[in-house]
TORKOL-4160 file (C-alpha; in steps of 0.2 Angstrom, whole numbers, padded with zeros to 4 digits, m for minus):
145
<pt num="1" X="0707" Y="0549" Z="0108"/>
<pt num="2" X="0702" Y="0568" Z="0108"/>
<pt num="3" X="0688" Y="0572" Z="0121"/>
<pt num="4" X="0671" Y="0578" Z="0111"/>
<pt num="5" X="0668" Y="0596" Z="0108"/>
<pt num="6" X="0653" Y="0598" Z="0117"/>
<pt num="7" X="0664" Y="0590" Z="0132"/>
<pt num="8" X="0675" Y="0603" Z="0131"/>
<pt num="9" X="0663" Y="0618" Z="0131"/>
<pt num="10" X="0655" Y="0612" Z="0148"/>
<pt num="11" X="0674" Y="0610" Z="0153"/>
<pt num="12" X="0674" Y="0630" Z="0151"/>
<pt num="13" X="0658" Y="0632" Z="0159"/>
<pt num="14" X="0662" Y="0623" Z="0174"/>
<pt num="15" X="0678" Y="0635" Z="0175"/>
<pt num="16" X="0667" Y="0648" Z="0176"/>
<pt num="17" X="0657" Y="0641" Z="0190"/>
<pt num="18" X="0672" Y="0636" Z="0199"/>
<pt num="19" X="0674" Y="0656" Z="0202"/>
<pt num="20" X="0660" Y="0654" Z="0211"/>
<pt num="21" X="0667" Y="0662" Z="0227"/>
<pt num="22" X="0663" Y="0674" Z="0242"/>
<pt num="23" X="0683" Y="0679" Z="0242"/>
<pt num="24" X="0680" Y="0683" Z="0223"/>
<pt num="25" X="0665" Y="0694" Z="0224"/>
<pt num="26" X="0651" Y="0681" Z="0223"/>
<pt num="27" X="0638" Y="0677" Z="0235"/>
<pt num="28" X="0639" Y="0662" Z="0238"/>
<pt num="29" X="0653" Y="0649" Z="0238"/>
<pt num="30" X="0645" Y="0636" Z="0226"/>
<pt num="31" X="0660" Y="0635" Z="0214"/>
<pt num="32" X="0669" Y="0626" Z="0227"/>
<pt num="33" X="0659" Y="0609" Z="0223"/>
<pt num="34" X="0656" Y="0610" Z="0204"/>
<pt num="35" X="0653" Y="0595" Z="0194"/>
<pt num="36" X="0649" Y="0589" Z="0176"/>
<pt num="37" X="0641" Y="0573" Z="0183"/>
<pt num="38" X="0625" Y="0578" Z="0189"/>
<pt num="39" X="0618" Y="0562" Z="0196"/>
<pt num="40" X="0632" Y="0560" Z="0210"/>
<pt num="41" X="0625" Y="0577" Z="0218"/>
<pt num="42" X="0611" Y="0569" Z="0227"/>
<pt num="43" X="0618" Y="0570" Z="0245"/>
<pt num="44" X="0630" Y="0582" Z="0248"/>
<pt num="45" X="0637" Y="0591" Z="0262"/>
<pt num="46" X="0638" Y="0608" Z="0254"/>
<pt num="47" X="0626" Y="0621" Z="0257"/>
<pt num="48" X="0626" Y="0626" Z="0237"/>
<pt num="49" X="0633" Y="0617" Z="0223"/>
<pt num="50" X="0634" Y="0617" Z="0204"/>
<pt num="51" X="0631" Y="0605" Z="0191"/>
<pt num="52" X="0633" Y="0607" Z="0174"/>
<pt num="53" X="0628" Y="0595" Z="0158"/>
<pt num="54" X="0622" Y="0595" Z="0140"/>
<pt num="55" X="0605" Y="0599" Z="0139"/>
<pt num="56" X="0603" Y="0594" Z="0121"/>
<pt num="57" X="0612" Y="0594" Z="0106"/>
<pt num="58" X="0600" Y="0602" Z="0090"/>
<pt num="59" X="0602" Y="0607" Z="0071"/>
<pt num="60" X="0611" Y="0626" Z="0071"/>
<pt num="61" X="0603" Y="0643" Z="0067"/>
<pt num="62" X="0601" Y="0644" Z="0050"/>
<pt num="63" X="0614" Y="0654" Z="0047"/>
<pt num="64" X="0627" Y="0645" Z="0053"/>
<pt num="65" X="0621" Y="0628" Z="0046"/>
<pt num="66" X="0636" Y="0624" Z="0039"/>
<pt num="67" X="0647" Y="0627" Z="0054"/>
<pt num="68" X="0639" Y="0616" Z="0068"/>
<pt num="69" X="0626" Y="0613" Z="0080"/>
<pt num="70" X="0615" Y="0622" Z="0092"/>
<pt num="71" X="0620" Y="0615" Z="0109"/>
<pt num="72" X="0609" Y="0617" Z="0125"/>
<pt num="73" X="0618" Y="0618" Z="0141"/>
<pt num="74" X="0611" Y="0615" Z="0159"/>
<pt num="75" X="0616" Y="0623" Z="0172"/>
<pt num="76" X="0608" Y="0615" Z="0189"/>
<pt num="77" X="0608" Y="0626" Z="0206"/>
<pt num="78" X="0607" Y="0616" Z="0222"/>
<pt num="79" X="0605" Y="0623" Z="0240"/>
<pt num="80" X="0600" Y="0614" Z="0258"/>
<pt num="81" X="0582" Y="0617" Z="0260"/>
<pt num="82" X="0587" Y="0616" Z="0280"/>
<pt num="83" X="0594" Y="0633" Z="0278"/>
<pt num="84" X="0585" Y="0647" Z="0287"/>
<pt num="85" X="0586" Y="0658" Z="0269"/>
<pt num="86" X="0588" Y="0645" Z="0258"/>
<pt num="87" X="0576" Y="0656" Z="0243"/>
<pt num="88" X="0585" Y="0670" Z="0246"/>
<pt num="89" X="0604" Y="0658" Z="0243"/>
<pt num="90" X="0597" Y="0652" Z="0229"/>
<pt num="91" X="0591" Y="0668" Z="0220"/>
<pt num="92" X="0609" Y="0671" Z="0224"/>
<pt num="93" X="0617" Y="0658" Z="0217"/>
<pt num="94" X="0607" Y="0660" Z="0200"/>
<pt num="95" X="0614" Y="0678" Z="0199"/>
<pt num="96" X="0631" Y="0669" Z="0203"/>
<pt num="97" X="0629" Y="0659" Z="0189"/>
<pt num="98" X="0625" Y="0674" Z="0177"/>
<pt num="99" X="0639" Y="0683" Z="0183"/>
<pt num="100" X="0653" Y="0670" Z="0183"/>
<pt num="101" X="0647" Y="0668" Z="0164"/>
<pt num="102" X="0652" Y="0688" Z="0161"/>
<pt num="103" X="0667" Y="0690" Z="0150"/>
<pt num="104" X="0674" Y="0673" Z="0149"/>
<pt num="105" X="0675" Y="0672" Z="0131"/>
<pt num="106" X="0694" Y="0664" Z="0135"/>
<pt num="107" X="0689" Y="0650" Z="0144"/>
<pt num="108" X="0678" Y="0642" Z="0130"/>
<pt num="109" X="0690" Y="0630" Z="0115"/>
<pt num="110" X="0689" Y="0636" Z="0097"/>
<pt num="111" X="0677" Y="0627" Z="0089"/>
<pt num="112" X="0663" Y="0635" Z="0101"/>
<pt num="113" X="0653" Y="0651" Z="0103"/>
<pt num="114" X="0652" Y="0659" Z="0118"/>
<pt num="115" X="0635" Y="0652" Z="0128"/>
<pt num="116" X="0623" Y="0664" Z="0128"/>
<pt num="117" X="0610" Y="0664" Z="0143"/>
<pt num="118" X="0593" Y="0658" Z="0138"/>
<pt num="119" X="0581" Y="0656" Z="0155"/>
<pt num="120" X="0581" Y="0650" Z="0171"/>
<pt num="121" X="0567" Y="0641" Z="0180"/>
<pt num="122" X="0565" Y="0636" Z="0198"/>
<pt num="123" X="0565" Y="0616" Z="0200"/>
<pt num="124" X="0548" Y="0615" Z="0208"/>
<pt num="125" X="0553" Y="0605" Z="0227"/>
<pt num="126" X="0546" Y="0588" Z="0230"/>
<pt num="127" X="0540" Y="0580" Z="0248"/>
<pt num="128" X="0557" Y="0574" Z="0255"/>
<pt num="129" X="0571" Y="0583" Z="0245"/>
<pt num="130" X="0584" Y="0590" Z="0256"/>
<pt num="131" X="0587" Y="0604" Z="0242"/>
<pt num="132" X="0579" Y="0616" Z="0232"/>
<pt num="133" X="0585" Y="0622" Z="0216"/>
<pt num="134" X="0586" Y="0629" Z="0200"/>
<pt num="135" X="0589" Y="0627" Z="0181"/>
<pt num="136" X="0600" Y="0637" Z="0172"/>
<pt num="137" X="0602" Y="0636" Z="0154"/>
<pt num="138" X="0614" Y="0642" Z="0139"/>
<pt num="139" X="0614" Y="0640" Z="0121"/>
<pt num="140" X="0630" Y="0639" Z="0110"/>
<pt num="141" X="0634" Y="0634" Z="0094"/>
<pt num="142" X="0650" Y="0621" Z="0091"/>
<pt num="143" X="0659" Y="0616" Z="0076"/>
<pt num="144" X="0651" Y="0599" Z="0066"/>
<pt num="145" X="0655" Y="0584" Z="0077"/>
C-alpha cells in the first residue's frame, strides 16, 4: 500500500527541519528531535523541538480545481520555559523554521507544490507547561487523493 500524498509532503517538511542545526548555520539545534507525531512531544529532554502535521486538508484555489487540494500544514515550535532566554530561542527557532524551508523545492514528491508560508502565532502558555511555543504554518496544494 502506497503511503498518502499528504503523508509524503510533511515527510519533505520534516527534512527540512531535520537541517535544523547550529553546525549548519541555524540557531538553534531543533532539527535534531523532529517528529511527525505531535502528541508524543509532551515531555521531552530537548531544549527545542519540532513537530510537524496536517493542519487541514480543503478544496484548492480555483485555479487549480482540477488538480488537487489545498493542504494546511502545521509546524509546532517547542522550547523549555526553564531556559534563561527561552523567548529569545523561540523567536529563533521560528526563523529556523522559515529558513530551513528556503530553497527546498527538491525535497517535496511530485504530486505537491512547494508550501508556502502563511503565519506564525505564538501558543499562548498555560499555568504548569514546561514549554512555550509557537505555530508555524504552510499552505500547499497536492494532487486529488
Amino acid at each position: 500500500m502506497s503511503e498518502p500524498i499528504t503523508w509524503l509532503l510533511l515527510g519533505g517538511v520534516a527534512e527540512c527541519m531535520q537541517r535544523i542545526r547550529v553546525e549548519n548555520g541555524f540557531n538553534t539545534d531543533a532539527g535534531s528531535y523532529v517528529t511527525r507525531e505531535p502528541h508524543q512531544i509532551q515531555q521531552h529532554e530537548a531544549d527545542e523541538l519540532v513537530a510537524v502535521a496536517m493542519d487541514g486538508l480543503g478544496p484548492p484555489d480555483a485555479a487549480l480545481a482540477r488538480i488537487g487540494n489545498q493542504v494546511g500544514v502545521l509546524v509546532v515550535a517547542k522550547v523549555k520555559a526553564s531556559l534563561d532566554n527561552a523567548q529569545l530561542r523561540l523567536h529563533q527557532l521560528i526563523d529556523d523554521i522559515l529558513r530551513a524551508m528556503d530553497n527546498q523545492q527538491g525535497k517535496f514528491p511530485g504530486g505537491t507544490h512547494y508550501p508556502r508560508f502563511v503565519e506564525a502565532r505564538l501558543i499562548p502558555p498555560a499555568e504548569g507547561m514546561e514549554w512555550i511555543g509557537a505555530e508555524v504554518r504552510f499552505s500547499a496544494q497536492v494532487r486529488r487523493l
